[in-house]
gemmi code that builds the backbone of each chain (N, CA, C; Angstrom):
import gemmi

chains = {
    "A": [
        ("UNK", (39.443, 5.681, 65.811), (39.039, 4.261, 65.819), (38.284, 3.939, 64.541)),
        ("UNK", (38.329, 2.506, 64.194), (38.195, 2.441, 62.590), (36.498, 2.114, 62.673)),
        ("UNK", (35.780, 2.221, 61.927), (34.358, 2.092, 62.081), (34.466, 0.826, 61.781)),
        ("UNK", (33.374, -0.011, 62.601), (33.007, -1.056, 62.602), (32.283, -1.932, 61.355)),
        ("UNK", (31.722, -1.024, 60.774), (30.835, -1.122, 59.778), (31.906, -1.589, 58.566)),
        ("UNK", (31.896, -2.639, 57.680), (32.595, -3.225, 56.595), (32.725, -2.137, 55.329)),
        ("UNK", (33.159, -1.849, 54.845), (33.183, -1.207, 53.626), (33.789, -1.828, 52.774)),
        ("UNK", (32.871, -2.159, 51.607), (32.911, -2.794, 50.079), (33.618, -1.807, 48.836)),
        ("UNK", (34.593, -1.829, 48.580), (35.054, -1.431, 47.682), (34.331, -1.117, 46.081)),
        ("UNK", (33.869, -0.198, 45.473), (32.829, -0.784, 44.652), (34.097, -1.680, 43.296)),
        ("UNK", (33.309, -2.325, 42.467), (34.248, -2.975, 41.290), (34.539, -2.090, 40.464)),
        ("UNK", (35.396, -2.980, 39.452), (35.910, -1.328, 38.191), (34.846, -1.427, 37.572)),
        ("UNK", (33.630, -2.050, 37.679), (32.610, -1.500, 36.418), (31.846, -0.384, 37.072)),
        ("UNK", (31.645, -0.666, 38.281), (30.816, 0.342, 39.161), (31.871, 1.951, 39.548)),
        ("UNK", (32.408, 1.428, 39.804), (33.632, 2.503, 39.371), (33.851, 3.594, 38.464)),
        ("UNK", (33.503, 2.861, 37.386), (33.637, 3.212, 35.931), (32.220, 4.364, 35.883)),
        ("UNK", (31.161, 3.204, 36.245), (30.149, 3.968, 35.911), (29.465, 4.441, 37.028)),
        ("UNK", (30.423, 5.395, 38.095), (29.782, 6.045, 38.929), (29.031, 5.184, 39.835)),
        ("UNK", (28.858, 4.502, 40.107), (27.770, 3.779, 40.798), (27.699, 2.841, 42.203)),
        ("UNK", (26.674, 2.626, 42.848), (27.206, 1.844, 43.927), (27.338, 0.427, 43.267)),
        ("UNK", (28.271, -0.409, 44.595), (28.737, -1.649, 43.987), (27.676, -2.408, 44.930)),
        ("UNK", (26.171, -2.680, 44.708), (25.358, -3.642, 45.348), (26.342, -4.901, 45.409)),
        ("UNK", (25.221, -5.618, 46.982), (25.434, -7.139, 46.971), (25.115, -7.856, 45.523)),
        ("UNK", (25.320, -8.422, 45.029), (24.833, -9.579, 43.755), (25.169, -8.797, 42.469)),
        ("UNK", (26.002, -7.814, 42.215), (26.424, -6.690, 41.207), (27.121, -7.203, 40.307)),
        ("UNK", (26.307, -7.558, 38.970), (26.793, -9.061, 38.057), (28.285, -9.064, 37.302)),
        ("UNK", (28.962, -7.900, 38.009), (30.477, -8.010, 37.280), (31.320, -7.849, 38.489)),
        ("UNK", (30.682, -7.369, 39.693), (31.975, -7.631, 40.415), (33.161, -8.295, 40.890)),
        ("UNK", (32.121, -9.927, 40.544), (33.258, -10.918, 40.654), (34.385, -11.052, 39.314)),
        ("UNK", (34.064, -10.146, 37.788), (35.303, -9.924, 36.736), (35.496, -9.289, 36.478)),
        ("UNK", (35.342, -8.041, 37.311), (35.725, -7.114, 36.876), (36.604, -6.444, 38.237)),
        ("UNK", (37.713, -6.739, 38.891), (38.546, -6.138, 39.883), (38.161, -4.998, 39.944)),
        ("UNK", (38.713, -4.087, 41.151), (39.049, -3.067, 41.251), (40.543, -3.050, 40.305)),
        ("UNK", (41.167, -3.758, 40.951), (42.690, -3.384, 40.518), (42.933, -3.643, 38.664)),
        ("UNK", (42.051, -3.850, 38.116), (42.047, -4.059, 36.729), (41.031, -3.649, 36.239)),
        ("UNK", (41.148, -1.849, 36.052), (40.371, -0.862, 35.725), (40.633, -0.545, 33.912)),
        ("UNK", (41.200, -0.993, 33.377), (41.610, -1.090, 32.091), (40.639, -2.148, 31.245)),
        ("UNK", (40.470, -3.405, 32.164), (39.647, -4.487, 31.528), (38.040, -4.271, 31.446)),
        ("UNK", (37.395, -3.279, 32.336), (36.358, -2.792, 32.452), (36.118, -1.709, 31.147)),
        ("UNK", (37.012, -0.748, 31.130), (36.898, 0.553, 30.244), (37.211, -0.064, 28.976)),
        ("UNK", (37.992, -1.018, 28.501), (38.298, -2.003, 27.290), (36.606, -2.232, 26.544)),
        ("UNK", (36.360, -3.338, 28.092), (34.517, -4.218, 27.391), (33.706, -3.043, 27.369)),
        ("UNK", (33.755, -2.338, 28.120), (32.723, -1.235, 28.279), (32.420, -0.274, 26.479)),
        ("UNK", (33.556, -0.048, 26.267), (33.796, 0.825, 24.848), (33.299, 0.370, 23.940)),
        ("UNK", (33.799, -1.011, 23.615), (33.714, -2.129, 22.258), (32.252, -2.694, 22.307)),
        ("UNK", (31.824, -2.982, 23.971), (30.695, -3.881, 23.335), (28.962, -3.194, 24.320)),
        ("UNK", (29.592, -2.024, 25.484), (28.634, -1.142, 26.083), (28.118, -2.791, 27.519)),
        ("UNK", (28.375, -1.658, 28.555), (28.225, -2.344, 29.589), (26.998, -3.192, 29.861)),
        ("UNK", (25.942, -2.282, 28.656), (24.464, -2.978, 29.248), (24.369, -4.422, 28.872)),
        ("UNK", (25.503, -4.862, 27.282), (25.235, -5.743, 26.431), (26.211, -6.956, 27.331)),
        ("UNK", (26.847, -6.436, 27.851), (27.894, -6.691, 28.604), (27.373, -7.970, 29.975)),
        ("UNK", (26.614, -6.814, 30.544), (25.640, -7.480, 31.892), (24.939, -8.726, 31.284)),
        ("UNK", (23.820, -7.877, 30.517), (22.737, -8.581, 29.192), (23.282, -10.217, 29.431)),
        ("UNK", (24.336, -10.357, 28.399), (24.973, -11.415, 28.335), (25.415, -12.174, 29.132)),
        ("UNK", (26.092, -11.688, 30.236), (26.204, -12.424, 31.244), (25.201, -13.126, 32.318)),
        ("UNK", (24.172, -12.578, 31.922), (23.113, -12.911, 32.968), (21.979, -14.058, 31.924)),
        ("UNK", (22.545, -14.178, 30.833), (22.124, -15.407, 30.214), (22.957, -16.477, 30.334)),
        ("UNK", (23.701, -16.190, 30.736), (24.863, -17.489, 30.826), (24.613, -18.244, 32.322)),
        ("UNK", (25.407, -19.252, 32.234), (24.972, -20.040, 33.886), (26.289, -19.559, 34.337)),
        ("UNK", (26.277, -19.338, 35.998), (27.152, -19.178, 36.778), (28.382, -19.449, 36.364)),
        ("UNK", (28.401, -20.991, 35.948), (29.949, -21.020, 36.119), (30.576, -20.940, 34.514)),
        ("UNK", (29.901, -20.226, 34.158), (30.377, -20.065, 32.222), (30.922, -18.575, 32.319)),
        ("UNK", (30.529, -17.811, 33.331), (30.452, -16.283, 33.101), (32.085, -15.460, 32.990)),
        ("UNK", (33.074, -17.008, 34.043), (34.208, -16.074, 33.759), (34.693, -16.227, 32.557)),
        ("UNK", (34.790, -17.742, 32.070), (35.153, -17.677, 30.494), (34.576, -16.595, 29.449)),
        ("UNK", (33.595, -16.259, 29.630), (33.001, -15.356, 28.895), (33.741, -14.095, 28.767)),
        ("UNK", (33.879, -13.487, 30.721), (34.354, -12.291, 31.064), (35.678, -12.183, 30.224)),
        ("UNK", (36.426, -13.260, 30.284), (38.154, -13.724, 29.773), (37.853, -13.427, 28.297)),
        ("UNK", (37.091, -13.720, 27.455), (36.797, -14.037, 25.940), (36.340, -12.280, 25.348)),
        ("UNK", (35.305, -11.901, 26.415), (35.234, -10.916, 25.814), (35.877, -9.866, 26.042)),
        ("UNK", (37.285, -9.947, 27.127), (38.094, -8.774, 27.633), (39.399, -8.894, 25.961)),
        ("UNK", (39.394, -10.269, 26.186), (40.177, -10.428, 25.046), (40.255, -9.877, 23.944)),
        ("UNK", (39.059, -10.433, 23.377), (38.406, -9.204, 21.764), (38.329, -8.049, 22.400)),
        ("UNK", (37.628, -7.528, 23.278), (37.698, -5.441, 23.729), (39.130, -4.800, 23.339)),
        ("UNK", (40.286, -5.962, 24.323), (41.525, -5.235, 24.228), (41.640, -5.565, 22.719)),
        ("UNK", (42.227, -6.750, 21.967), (42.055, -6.590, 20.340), (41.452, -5.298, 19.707)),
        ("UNK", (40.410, -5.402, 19.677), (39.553, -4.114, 19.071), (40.240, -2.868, 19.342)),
        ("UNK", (40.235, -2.491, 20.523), (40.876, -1.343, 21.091), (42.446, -1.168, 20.210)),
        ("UNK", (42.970, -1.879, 20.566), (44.832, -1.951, 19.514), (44.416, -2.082, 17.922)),
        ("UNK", (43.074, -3.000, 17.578), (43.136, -2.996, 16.376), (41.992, -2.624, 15.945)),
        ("UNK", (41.496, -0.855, 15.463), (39.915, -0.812, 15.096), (39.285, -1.428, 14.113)),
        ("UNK", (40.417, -1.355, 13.138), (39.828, -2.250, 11.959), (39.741, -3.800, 11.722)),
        ("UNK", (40.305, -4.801, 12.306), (40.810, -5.969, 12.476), (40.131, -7.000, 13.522)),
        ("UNK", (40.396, -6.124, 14.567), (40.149, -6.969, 16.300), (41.207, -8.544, 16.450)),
        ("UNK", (40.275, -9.154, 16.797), (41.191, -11.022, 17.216), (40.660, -10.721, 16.133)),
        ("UNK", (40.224, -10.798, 15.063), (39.865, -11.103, 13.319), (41.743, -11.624, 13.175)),
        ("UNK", (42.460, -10.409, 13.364), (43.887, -10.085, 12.708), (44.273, -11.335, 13.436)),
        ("UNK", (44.121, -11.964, 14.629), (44.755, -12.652, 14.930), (44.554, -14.779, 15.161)),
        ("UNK", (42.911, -14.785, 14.226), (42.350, -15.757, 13.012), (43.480, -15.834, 12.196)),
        ("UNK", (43.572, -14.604, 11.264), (43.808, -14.462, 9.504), (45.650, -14.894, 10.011)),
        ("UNK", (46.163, -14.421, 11.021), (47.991, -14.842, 11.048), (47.769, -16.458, 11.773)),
        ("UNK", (46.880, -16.753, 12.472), (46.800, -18.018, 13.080), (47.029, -19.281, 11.485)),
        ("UNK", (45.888, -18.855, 10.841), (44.654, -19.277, 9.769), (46.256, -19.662, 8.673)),
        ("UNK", (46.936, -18.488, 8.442), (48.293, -18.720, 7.480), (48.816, -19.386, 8.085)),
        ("UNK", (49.785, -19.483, 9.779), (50.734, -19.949, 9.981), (49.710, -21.656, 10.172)),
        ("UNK", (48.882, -21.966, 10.486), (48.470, -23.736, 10.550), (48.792, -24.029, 8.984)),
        ("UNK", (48.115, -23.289, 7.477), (48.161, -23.575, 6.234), (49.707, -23.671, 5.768)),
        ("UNK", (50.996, -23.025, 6.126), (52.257, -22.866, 6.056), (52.197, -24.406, 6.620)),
        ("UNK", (52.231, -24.250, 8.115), (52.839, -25.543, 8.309), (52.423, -26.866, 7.874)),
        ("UNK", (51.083, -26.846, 7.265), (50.336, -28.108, 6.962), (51.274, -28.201, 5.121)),
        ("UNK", (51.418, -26.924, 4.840), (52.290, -27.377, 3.626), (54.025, -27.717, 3.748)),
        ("UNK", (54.639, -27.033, 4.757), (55.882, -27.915, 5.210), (55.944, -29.111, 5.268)),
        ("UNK", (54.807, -29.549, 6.128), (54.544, -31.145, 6.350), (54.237, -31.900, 5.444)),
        ("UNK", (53.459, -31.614, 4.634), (53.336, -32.290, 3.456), (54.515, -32.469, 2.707)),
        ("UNK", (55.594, -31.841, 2.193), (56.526, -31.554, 1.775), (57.726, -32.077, 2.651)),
        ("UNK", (57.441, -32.334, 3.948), (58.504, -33.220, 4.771), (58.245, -34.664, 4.785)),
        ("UNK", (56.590, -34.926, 4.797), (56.203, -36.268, 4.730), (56.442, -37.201, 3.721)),
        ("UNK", (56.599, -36.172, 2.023), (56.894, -36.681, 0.572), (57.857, -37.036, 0.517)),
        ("UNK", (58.923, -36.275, 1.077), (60.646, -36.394, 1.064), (60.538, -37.766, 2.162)),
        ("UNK", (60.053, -37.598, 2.896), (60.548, -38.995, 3.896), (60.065, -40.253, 3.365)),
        ("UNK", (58.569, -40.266, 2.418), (58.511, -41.415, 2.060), (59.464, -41.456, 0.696)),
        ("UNK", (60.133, -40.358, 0.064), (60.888, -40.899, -0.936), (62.025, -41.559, -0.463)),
        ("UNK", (62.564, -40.974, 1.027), (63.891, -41.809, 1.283), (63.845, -42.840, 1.898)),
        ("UNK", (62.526, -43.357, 2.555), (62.060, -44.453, 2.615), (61.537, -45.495, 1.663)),
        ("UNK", (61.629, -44.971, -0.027), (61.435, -46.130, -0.668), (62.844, -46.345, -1.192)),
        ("UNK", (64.116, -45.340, -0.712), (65.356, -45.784, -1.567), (65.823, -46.603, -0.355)),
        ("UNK", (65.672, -46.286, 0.895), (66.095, -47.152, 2.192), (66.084, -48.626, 2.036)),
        ("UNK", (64.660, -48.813, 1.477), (64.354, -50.551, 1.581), (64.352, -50.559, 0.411)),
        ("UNK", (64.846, -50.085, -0.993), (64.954, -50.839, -1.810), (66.387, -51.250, -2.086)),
        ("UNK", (67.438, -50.391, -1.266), (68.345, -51.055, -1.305), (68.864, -52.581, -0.459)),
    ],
    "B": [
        ("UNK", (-0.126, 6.061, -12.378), (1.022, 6.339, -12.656), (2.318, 5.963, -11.559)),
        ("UNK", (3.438, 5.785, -11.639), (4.393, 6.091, -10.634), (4.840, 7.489, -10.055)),
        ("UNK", (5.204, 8.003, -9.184), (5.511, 8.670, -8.752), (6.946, 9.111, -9.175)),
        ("UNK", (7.470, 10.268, -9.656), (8.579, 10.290, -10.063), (9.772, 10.310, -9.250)),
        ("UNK", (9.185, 10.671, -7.938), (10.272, 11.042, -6.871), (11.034, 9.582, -6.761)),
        ("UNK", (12.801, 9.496, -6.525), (12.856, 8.476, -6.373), (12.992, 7.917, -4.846)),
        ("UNK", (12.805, 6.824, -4.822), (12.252, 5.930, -3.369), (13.723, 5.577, -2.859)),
        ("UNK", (14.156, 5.696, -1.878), (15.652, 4.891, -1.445), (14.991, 3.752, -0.271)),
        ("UNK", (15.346, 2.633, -0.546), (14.505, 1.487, 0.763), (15.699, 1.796, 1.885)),
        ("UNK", (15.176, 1.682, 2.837), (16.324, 1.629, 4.115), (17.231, 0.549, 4.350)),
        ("UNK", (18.401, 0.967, 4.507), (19.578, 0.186, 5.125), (18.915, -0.892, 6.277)),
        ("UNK", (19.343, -2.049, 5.866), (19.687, -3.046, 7.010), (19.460, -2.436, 8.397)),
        ("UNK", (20.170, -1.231, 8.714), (20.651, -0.668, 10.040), (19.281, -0.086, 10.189)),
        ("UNK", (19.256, 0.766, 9.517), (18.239, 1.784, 9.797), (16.443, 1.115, 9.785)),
        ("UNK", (16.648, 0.365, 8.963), (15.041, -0.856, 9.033), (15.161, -1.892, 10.170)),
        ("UNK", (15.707, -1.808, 11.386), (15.989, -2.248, 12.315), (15.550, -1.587, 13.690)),
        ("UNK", (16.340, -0.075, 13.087), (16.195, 0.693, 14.144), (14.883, 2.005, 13.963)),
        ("UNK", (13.934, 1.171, 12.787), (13.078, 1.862, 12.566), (13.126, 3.213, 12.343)),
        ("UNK", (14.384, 3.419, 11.369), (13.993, 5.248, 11.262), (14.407, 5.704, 9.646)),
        ("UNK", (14.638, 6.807, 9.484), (14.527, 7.105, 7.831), (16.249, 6.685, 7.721)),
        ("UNK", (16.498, 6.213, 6.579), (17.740, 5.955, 5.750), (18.245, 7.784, 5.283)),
        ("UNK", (18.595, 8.180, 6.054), (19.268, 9.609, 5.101), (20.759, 9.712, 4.659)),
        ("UNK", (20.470, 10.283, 3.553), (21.939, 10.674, 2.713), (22.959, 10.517, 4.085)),
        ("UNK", (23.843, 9.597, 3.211), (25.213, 9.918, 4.347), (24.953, 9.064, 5.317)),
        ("UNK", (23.874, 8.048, 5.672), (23.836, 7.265, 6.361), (25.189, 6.389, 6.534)),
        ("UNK", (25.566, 6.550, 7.823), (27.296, 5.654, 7.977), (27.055, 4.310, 7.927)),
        ("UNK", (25.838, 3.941, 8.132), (25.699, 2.181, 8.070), (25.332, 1.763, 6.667)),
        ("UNK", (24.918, 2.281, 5.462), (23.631, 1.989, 4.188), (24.888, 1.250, 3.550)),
        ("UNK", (26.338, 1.647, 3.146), (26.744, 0.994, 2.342), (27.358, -0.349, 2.769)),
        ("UNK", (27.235, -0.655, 4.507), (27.998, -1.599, 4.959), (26.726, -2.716, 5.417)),
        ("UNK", (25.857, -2.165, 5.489), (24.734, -2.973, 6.168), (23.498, -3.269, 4.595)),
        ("UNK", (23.323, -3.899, 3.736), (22.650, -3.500, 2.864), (21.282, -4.652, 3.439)),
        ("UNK", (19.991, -3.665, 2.584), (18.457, -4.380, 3.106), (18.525, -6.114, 3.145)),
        ("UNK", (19.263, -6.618, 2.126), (19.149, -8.050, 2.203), (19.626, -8.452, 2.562)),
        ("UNK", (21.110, -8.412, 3.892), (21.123, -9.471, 5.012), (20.802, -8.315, 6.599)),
        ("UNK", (19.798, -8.305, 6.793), (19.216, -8.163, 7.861), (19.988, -8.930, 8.922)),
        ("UNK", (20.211, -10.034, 8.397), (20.815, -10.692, 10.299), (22.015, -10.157, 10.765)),
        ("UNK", (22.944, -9.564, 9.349), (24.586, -9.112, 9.933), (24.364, -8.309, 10.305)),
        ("UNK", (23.220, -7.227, 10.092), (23.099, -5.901, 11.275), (22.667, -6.456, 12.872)),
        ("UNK", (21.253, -7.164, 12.487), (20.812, -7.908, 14.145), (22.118, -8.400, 15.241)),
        ("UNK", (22.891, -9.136, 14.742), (23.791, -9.161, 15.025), (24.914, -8.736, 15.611)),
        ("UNK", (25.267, -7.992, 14.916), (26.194, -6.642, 15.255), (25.426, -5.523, 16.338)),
        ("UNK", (24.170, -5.544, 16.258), (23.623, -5.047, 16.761), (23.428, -5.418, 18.104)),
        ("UNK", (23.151, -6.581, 18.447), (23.010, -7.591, 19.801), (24.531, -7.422, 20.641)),
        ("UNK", (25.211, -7.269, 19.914), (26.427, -7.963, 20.549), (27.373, -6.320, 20.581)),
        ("UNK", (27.731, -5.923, 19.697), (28.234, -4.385, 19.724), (27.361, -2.917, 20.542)),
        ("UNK", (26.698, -3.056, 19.781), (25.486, -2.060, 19.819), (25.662, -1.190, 18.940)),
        ("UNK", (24.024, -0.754, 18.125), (24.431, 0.615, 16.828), (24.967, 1.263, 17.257)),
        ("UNK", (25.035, 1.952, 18.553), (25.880, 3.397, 18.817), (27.235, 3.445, 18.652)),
        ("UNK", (27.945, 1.853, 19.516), (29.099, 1.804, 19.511), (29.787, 1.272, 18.573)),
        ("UNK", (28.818, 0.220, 16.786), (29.722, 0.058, 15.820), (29.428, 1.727, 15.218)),
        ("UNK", (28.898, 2.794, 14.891), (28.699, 3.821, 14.250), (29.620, 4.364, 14.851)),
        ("UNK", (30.147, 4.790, 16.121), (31.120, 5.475, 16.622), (32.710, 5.289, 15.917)),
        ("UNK", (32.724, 3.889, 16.212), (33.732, 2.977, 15.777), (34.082, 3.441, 14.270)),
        ("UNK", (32.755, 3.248, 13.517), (33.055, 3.643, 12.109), (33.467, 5.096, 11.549)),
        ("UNK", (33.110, 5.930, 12.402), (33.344, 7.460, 12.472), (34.642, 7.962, 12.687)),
        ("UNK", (35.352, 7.185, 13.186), (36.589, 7.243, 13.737), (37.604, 6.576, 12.593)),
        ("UNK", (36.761, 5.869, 11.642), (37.784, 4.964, 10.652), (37.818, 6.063, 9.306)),
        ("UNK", (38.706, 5.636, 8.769), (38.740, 6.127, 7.452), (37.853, 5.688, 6.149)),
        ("UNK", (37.470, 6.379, 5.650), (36.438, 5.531, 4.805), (37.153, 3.826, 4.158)),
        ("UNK", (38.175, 3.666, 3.838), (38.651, 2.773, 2.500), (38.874, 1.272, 3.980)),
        ("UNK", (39.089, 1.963, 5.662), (38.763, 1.155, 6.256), (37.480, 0.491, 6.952)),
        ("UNK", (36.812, 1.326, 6.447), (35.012, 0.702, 7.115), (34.914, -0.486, 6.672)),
        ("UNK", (34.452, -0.528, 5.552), (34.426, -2.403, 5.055), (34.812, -3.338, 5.422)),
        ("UNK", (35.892, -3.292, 5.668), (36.804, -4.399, 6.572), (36.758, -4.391, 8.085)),
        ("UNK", (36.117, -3.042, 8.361), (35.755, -3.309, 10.081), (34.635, -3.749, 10.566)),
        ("UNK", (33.588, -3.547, 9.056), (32.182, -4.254, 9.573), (31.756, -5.674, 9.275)),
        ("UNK", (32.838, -6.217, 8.284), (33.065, -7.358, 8.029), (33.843, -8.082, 9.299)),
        ("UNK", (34.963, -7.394, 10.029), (35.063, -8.188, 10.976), (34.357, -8.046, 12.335)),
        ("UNK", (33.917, -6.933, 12.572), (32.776, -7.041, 13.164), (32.072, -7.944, 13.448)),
        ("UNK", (31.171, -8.202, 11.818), (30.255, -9.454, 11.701), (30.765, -10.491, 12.123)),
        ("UNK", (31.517, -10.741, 11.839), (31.903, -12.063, 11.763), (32.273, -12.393, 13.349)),
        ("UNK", (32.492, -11.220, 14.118), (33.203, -11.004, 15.497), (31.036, -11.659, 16.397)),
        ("UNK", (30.520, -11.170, 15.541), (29.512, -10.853, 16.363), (28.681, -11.979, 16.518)),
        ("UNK", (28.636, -12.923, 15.114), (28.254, -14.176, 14.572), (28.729, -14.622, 15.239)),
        ("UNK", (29.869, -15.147, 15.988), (30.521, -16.020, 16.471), (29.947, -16.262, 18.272)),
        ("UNK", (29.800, -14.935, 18.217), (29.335, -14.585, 19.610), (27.948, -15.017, 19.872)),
        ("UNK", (26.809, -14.628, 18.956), (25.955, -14.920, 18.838), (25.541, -16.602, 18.664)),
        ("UNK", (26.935, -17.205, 17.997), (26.617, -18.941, 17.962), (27.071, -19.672, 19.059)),
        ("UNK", (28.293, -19.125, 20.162), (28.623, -19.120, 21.140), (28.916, -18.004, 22.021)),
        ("UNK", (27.926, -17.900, 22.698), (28.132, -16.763, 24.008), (29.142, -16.824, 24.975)),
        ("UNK", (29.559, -17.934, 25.161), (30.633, -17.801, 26.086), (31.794, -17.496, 25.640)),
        ("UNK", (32.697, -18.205, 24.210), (33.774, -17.937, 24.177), (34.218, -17.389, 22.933)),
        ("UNK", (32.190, -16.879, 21.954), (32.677, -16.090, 20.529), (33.805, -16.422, 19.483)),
        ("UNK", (34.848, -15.479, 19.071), (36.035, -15.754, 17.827), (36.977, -16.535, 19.132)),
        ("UNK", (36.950, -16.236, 20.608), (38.211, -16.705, 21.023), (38.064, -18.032, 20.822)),
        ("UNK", (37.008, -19.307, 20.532), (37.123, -20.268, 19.979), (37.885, -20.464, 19.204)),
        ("UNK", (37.838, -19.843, 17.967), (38.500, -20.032, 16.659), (39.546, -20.197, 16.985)),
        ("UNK", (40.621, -18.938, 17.714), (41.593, -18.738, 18.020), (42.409, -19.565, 18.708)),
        ("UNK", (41.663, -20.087, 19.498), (42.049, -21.853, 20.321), (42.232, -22.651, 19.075)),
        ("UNK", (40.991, -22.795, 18.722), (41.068, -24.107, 18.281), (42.515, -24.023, 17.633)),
        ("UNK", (42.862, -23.048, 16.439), (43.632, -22.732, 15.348), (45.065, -22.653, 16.243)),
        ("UNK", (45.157, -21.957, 17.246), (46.404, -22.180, 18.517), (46.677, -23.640, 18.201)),
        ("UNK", (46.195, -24.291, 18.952), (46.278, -25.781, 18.944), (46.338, -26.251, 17.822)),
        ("UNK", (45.882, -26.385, 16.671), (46.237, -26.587, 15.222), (47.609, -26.292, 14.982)),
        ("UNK", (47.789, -25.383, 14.953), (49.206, -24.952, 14.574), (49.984, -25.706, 15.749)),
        ("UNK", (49.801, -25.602, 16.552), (51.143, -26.162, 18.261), (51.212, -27.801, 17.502)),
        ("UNK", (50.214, -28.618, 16.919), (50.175, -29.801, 16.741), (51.353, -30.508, 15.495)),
        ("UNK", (50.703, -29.384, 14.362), (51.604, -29.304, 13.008), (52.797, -29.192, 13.261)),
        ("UNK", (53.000, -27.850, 14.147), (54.718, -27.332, 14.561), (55.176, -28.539, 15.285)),
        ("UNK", (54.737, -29.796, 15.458), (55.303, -30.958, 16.390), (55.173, -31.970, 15.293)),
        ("UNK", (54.708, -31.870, 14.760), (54.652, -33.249, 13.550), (55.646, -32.337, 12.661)),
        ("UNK", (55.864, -31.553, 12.456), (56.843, -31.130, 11.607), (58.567, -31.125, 12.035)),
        ("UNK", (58.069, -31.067, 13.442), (59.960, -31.357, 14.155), (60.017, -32.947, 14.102)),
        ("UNK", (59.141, -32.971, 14.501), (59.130, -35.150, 14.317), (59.611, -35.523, 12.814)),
        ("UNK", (58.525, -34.886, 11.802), (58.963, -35.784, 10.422), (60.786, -34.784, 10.000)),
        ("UNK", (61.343, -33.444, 10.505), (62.105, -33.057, 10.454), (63.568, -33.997, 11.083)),
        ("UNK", (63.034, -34.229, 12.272), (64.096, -35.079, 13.005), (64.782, -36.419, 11.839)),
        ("UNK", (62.999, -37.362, 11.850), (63.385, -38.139, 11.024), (64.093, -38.598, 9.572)),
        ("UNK", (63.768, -36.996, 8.687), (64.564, -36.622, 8.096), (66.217, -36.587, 7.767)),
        ("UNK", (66.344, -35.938, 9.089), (67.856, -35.349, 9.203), (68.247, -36.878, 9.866)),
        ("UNK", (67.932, -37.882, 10.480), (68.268, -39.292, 10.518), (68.651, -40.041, 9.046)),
        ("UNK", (67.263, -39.777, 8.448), (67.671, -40.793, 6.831), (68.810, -40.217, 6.664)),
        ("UNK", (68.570, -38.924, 6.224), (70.093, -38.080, 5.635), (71.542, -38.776, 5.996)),
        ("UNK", (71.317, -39.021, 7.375), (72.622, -39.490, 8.066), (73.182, -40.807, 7.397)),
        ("UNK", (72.168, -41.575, 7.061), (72.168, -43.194, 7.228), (72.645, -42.938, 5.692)),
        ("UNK", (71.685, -41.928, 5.139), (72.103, -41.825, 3.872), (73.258, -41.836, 3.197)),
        ("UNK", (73.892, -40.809, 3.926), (75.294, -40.262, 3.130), (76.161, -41.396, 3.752)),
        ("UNK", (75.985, -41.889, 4.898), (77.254, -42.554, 5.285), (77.745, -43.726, 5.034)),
        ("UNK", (76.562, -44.693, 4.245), (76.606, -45.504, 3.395), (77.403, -45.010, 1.733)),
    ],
}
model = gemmi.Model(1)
for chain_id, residues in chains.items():
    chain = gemmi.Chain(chain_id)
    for i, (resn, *xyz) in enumerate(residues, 1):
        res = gemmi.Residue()
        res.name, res.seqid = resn, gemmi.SeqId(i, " ")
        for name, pos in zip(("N", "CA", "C"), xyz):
            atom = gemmi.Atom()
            atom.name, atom.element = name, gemmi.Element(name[0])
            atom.pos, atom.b_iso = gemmi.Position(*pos), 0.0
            res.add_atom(atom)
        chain.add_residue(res)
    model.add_chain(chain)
structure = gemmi.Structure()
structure.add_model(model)
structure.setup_entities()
């Protein structure tokens, strides 16, 4: 017979770091069990304490954007040691400057065939 | 008189973390005494242990460029806690998604004159 008593799964940070998963345990709500990769990612790059730290300056409802932002850069970093989201600024940063010079260069041509349009 | 011995002032890193600058210090050539804040920084948000690890693992000719993006990773974080470089990365997403649509627009209109063009 199954014990009555609830059992809490601990989160992947508590997980991670050995530990029980208390009531009010400031990553359990972003850090899954089932997404044990996103824990060991932030944990590496930026250290769990800085991790908590941060989150517990933030207001409630800012914390998952945060959790999302900084899983983001961890995994970056992790694929890219030297670079991080940096690498993915610097290809953003070219492809807006490319296209802002296409456009320019599409906008010139259109007003040139717009001054042969109406001057004929 | 002066003392002949010569004096080395401590690294950024190491005048932070209050301890002697020694030969071979992995932070002295990336962290230098006069910007103090790109170590604080890096420091708040990474942690010394885990950018020094990081750097240990790089090749020398790549350190520079990892503590530069680092910084800049860390600055961002430090000016916004919630969503750090992934700001940038939005914003510049959306920059580019906007251009790539004004550029099929003034493209379209283009390949219209063309039409009107030749067939006259």
């Amino acid at each position: 017979m199954a014990s009555s008593s609830s059992y809490n799964p601990p989160c992947a940070a508590c997980k991670f770091l050995r530990r029980k998963c208390i009531a009010g345990c400031i990553f359990s709500a972003y850090f899954p069990a089932e997404e044990p990769q996103k824990f060991a990612n932030v944990h590496k790059i930026f250290g769990a304490s800085n991790v908590g730290k941060l989150l517990k300056e933030l207001l409630p409802h800012q914390r998952e954007d945060a959790v999302n932002s900084l899983a983001y850069e961890a995994e970056a970093r992790v694929r890219d040691p030297v670079y991080g989201c940096i690498g993915a600024i610097s290809f953003l940063q070219s492809q807006a400057d490319r296209l802002q010079k296409e456009l320019d260069d599409a906008n010139a041509d259109l007003f040139r065939f717009n001054d042969i349009y109406t001057s004929n």
